[in-house]
C-alpha positions as a Markdown table, in Angstrom:
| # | Residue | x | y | z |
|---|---|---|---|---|
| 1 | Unk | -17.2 | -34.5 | 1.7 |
| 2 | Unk | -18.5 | -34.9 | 5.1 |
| 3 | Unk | -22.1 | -34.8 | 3.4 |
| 4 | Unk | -21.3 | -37.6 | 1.1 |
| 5 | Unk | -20.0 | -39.5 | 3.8 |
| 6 | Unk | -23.0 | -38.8 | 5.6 |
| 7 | Unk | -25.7 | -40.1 | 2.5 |
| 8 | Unk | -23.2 | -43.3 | 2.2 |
| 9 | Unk | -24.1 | -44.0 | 5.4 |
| 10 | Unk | -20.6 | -44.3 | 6.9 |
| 11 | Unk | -20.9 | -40.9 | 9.4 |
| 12 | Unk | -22.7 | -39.8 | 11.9 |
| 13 | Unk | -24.8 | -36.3 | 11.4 |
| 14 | Unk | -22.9 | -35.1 | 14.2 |
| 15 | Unk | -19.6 | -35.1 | 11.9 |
| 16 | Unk | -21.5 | -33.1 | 8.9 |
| 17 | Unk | -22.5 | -30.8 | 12.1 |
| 18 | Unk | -18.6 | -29.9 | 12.8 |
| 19 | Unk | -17.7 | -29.7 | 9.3 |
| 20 | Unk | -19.8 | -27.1 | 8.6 |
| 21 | Unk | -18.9 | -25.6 | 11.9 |
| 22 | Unk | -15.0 | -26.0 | 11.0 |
| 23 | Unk | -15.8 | -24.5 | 7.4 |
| 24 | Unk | -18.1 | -21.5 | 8.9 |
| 25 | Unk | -15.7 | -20.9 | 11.5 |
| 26 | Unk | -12.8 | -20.4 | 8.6 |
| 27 | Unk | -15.1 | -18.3 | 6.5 |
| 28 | Unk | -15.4 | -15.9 | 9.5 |
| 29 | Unk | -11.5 | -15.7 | 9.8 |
| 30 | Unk | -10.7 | -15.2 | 6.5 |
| 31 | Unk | -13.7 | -12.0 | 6.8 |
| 32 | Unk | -11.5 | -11.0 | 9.6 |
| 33 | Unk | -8.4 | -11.0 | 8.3 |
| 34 | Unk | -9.7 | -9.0 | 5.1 |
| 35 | Unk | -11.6 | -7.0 | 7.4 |
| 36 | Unk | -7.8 | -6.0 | 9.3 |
| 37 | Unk | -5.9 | -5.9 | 6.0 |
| 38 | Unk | -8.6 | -2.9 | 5.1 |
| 39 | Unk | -8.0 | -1.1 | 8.4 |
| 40 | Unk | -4.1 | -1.5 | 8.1 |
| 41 | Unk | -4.3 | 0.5 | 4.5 |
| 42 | Unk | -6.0 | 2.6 | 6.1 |
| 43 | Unk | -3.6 | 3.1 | 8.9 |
| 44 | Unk | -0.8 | 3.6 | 6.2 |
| 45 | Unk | -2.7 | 6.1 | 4.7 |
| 46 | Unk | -3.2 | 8.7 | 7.8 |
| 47 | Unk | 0.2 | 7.5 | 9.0 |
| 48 | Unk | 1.0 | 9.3 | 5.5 |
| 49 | Unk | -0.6 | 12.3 | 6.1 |
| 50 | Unk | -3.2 | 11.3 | 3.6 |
| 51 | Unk | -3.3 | 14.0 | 0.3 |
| 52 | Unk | 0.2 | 12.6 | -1.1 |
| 53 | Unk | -1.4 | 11.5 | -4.1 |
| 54 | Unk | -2.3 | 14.9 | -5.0 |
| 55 | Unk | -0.1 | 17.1 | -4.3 |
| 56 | Unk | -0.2 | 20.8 | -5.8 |
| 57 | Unk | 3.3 | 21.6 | -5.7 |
| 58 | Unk | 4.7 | 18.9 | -8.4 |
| 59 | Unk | 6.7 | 20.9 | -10.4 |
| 60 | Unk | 10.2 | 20.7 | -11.5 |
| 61 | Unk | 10.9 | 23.5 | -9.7 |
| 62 | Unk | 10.1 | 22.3 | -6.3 |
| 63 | Unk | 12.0 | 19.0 | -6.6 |
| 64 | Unk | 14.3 | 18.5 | -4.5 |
| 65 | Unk | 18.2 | 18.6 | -6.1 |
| 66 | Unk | 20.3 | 15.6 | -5.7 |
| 67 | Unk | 23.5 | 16.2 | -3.5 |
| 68 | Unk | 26.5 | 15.0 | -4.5 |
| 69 | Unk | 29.0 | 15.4 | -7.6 |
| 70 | Unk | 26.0 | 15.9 | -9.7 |
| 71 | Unk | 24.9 | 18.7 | -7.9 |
| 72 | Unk | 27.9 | 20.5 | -8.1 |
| 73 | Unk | 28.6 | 19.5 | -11.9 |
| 74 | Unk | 27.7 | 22.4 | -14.7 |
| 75 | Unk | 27.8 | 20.9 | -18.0 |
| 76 | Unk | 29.5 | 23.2 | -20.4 |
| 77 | Unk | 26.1 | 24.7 | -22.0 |
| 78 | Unk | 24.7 | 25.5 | -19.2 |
| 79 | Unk | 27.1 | 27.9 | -17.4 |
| 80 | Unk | 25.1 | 30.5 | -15.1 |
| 81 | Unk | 25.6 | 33.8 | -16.2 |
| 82 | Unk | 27.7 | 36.2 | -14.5 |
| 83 | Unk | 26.3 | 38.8 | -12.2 |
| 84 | Unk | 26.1 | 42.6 | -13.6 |
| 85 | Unk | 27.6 | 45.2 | -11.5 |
| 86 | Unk | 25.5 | 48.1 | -10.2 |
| 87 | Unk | 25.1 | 51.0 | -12.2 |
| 88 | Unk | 26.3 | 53.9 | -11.0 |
């Protein structure tokens, strides 16, 4: 804009000058600020412990089991079997 004000003949070069100063200036900011978004991820990550993405011991045996009513509710199928007594 400053440019076409410029070639009208109703600026001074000096104005085009700190426009694209102004604009540069924000280009280099918003570099910066992706540039510190990056790092923070990053940040996350090893604040994670890094590898959770991975992990080798998914399985539902390894879950951890919910605490609560549900815990302690059998359904009727699945009653544990009682324990055998030692043979003599």
């Amino acid at each position: 804009m400053s440019q076409a004000q410029f070639k009208a003949g109703s600026t001074t070069f000096i104005s085009v000058i700190n426009a694209e100063q102004t604009l540069l200036t924000a280009r280099i900011n918003r570099v910066k600020a992706h540039a510190s978004r990056y790092a923070d991820t990053v940040s996350l990550y090893q604040a994670l412990g890094g590898g959770w993405w991975n992990r080798v011991d998914e399985s539902p045996a390894s879950e951890v089991k919910p605490a609560g009513v549900a815990a302690i509710f059998t359904p009727a199928g699945a009653l544990p079997a009682q324990p055998t007594p030692p043979a003599n």
